[in-house]
ZAMARGU-4260 file (C-alpha; in steps of 0.2 Angstrom, whole numbers, plus 5000, padded with zeros to 4 digits):
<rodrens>
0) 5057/4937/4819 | 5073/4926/4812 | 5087/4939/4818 | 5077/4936/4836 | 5075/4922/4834
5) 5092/4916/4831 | 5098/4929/4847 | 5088/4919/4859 | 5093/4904/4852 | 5112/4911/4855
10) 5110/4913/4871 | 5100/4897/4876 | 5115/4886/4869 | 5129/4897/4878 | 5117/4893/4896
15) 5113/4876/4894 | 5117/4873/4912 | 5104/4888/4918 | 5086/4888/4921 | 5079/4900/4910
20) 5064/4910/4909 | 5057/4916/4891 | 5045/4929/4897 | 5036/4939/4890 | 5015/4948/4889
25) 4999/4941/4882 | 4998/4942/4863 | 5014/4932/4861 | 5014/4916/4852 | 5025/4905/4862
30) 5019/4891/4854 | 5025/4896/4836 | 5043/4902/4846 | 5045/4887/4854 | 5042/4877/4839
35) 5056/4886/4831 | 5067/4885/4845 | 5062/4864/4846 | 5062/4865/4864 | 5054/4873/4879
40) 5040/4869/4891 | 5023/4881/4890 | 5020/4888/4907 | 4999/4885/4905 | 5004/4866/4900
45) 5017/4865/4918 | 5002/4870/4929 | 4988/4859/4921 | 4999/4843/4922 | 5003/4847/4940
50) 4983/4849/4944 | 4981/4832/4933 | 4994/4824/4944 | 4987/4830/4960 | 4969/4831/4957
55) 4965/4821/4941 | 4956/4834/4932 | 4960/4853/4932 | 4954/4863/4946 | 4950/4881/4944
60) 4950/4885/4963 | 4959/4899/4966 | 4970/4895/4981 | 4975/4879/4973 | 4983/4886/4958
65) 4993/4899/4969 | 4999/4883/4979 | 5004/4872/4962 | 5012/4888/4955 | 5023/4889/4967
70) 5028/4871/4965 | 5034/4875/4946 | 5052/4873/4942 | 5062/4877/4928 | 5074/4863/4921
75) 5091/4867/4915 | 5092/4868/4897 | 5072/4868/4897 | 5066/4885/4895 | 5050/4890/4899
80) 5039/4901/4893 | 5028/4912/4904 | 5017/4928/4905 | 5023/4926/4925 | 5041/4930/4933
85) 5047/4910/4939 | 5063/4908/4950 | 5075/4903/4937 | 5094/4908/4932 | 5089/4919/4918
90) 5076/4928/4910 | 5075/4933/4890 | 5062/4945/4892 | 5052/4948/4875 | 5048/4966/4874
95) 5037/4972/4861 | 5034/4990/4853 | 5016/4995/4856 | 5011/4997/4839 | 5019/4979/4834
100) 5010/4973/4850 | 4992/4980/4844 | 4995/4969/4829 | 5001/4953/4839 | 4985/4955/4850
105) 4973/4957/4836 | 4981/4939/4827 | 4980/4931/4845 | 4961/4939/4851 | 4970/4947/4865
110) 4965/4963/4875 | 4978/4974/4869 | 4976/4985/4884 | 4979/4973/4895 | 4993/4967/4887
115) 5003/4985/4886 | 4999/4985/4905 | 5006/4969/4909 | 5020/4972/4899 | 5024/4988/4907
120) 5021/4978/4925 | 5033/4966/4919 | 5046/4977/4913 | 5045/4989/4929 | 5047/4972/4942
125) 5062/4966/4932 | 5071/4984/4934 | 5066/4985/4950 | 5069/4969/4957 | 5085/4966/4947
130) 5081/4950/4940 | 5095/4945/4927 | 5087/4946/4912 | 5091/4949/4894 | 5079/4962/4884
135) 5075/4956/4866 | 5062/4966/4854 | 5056/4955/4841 | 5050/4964/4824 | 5059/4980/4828
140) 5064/4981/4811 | 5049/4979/4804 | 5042/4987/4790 | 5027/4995/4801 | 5010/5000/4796
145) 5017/5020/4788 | 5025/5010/4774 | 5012/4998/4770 | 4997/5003/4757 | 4979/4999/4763
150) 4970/4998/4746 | 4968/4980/4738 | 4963/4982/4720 | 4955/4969/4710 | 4958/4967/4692
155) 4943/4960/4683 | 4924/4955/4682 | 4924/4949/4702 | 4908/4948/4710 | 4913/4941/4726
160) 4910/4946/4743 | 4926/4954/4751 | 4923/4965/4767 | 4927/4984/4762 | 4930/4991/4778
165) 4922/5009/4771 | 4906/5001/4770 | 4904/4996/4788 | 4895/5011/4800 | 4900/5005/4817
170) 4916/4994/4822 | 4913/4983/4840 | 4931/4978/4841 | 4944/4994/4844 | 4958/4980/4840
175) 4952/4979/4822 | 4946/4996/4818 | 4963/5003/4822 | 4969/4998/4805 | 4954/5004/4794
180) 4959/4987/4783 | 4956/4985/4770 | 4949/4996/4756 | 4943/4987/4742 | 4943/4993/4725
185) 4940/4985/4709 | 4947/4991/4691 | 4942/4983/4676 | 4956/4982/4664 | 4976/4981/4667
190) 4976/5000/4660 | 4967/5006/4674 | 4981/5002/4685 | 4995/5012/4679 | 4990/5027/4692
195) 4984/5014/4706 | 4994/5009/4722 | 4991/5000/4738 | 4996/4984/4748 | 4987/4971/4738
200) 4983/4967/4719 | 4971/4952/4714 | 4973/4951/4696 | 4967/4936/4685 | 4978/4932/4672
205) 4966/4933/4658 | 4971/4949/4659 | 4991/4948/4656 | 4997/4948/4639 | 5011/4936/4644
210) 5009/4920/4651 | 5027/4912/4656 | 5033/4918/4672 | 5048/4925/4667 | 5038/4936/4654
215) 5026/4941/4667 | 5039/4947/4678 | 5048/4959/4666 | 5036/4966/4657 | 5023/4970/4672
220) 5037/4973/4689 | 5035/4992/4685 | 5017/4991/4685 | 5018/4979/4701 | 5030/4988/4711
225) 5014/5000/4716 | 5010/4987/4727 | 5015/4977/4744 | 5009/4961/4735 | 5002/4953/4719
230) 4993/4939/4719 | 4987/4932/4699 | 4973/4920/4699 | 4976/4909/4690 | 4971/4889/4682
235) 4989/4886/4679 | 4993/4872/4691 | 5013/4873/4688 | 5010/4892/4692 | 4999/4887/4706
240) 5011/4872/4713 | 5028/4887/4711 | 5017/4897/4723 | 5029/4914/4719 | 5041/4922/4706
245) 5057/4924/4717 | 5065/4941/4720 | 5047/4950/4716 | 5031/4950/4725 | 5023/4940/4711
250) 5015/4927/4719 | 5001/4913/4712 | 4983/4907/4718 | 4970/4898/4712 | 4955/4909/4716
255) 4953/4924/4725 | 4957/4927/4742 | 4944/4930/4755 | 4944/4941/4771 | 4954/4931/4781
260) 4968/4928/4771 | 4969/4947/4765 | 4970/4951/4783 | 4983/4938/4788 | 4992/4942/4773
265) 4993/4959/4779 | 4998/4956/4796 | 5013/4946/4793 | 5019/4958/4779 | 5018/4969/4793
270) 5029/4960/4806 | 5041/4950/4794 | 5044/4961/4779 | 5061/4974/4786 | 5062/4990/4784
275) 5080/4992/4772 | 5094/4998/4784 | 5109/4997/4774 | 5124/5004/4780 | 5133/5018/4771
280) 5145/5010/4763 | 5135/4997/4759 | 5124/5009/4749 | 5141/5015/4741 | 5143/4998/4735
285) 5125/4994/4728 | 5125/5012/4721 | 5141/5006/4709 | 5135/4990/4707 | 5118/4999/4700
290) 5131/5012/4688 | 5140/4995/4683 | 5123/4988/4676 | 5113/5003/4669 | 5114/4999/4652
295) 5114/4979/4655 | 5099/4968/4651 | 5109/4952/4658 | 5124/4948/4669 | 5130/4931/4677
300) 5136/4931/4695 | 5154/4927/4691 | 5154/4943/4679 | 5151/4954/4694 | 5163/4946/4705
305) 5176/4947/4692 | 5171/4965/4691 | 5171/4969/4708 | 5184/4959/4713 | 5174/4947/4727
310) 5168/4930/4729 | 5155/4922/4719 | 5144/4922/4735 | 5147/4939/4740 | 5141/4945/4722
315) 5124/4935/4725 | 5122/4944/4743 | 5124/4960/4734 | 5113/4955/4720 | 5099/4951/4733
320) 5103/4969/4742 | 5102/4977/4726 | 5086/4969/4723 | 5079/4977/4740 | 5084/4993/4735
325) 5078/4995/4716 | 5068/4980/4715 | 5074/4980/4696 | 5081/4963/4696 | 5075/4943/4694
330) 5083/4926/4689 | 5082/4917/4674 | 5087/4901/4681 | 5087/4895/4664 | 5101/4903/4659
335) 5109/4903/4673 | 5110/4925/4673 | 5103/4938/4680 | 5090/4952/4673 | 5089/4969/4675
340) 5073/4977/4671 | 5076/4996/4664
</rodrens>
C-alpha cells in the first residue's frame, strides 16, 4: 500500500487546518495505516474514553453509545479513522476491490459479506449525500490471486505436519476455503524440480551444490524463478541474520515454516507484491538495455550510464526495472558490479 499510502499522506499535510475523516469498511487495518501515517485517533478508542470519562467503565447500553457518538469530534490535523460517516471537513474514503477485500477480511477474521455490504452502504451515502470526500483504492495494483501459484513444494526428507488443503473433506469457514491454500507437495532431490512450479519452495540447503550466496543465486534463479518464493533452511546463522538475497526471491530460515506463516506469507505477496505496469517507452528503454547486455556476464552502473547517456541513479532505477522484467540480474556487492544470469 506505499503508493496509497503516501497519497493520503499528501493530502493530510496539504489540509492540516481540516478535520478529516479516514473512512473506510470492516476488514481494514487502521491500526497498521495509522501507525505509518504516525498520527490519527481510532474511532472504537474516541467512544470508549468518552464512556470511561462519563461512566467509569464502558457501557454497552444501546442508547448511550448513540448519545456519546454524537458527542465525537474530529480535530484539525487529527484524522480519524472510522467504519462510520463523522461531521468533519473531508473524508479519504478507502475503497477496496472485492477480491482484495476477501483477502483483508480473512487476515482480520472479519465477515466478508458484511464487509462488501457496508462498503457499498458507505460508498452509496457519500454519493448521495455529497459528502466531500476523496476516493482512494489501496492494493489496486496488486499482484492478485490469477498470477500467484498455489503449490508449496518441499525439498527433502520432511516429516512435518503442514496442513495440505486436498486432504480436508469439509471447510467451516467460506472465507478460507475461497483460496484452496495451499497444496503441499514434497520432492525428494533438487532434480525433481526442474518441471515443478508454484508460490512456495522450502528447500534445505543440503541439497544445493553451492553454498555462498552469490553462488546459490546464479546458478539455481532459473530453477527458482518457477516460483513466487524460496525459502532455504538452513544452520547458517550469517545466511539466517541476512534474511534474503536481494533482487531475487531467495530468502533464508532456520526451519521450516508452519501453516501460519505459509498463509501470511501468501497473503501479503498477494496485496504488496505489483503487478509490472511499465509504460511503453519505458519498455523500449529496458528492451535496449537487455540487447546492450545479452552477451554480458558483468556490468558496473557507471558503464550503463556512459552507455545510455543518463545519471548514475537513473541507470540503478533501470537496473531494478529490468530486474522486474527478466528477473536475470543480482548484485555482487563485492565488486561493486552487477550480474547477468544467461
Amino acid at each position: 500500500m506505499n503508493k496509497e499510502y503516501k497519497e493520503i499522506k499528501k493530502v493530510l499535510n496539504k489540509n492540516t487546518d481540516k478535520s478529516i475523516l479516514i473512512l473506510g469498511t470492516i476488514g481494514i487495518d487502521f491500526n497498521s495505516l495509522k501507525y505509518q501515517l504516525k498520527t490519527g485517533e481510532l474511532y472504537q478508542k474516541v467512544l470508549d474514553d468518552l464512556f470511561i470519562a462519563k461512566y467509569g467503565y464502558i457501557n454497552v447500553n444501546q442508547n448511550d453509545v448513540k448519545s456519546l457518538e454524537k458527542l465525537i469530534e474530529i480535530k484539525n490535523g487529527i484524522p480519524l479513522f472510522s467504519n462510520k460517516i463523522v461531521p468533519c471537513d473531508l473524508i479519504i474514503f478507502i475503497y477496496v476491490n472485492p477480491k482484495i477485500l476477501r483477502i483483508l477480511c480473512t487476515k482480520e477474521n472479519a465477515s466478508y459479506d458484511e464487509a462488501l455490504k457496508l462498503q457499498n452502504e458507505l460508498l452509496k451515502k457519500l454519493n448521495m449525500d455529497k459528502y466531500p470526500f476523496i476516493k482512494i483504492e489501496p492494493y489496486k495494483n496488486s499482484i492478485g490471486l490469477d498470477h500467484v501459484g498455489r503449490n508449496v513444494y518441499i525439498c527433502g526428507n520432511y516429516n512435518g505436519s503442514l496442513t495440505d488443503k486436498r486432504d480436508i473433506a469439509k471447510y467451516e469457514d467460506e472465507n478460507h476455503t475461497f483460496f484452496h491454500f495451499p497444496y503441499i507437495k514434497s520432492v525428494k532431490n533438487i532434480i525433481d524440480l526442474q518441471r515443478k512450479q508454484g508460490f512456495l519452495l522450502l528447500i534445505y540447503d543440503n541439497f544445493l551444490e553451492v553454498k555462498d550466496c552469490l553462488s546459490i543465486d546464479k546458478k539455481y534463479r532459473k530453477l527458482f524463478n518457477h516460483f513466487n518464493l524460496v525459502y532455504i533452511i538452513t544452520e547458517d546463522e550469517e545466511k539466517i541474520k541476512q534474511s534474503y538475497i536481494k533482487y531475487t526471491n531467495i530468502n533464508f530460515a532456520s526451519e521450516i515454516l508452519d501453516d501460519y506463516e505459509i498463509t501470511e506469507l501468501y497473503y501479503d505477496y498477494i496485496l504488496n507484491t505489483e503487478r509490472i505496469n511499465f509504460s511503453s517507452s519505458k519498455i523500449k528503454i529496458l528492451s535496449a538495455i537487455n540487447k546492450f547486455l545479452k552477451n554480458k556476464k558483468t556490468i558496473k552502473t557507471s558503464n550503463l550510464a556512459n552507455e545510455f547517456n543518463i545519471s548514475i541513479r537513473q541507470a540503478e532505477r533501470y537496473m531494478i526495472d529490468y530486474n522486474k522484467l527478466y528477473r536475470n540480474i543480482g548484485y555482487d556487492y563485492s565488486k561493486n558490479e552487477w550480474y547477468i544470469i544467461h
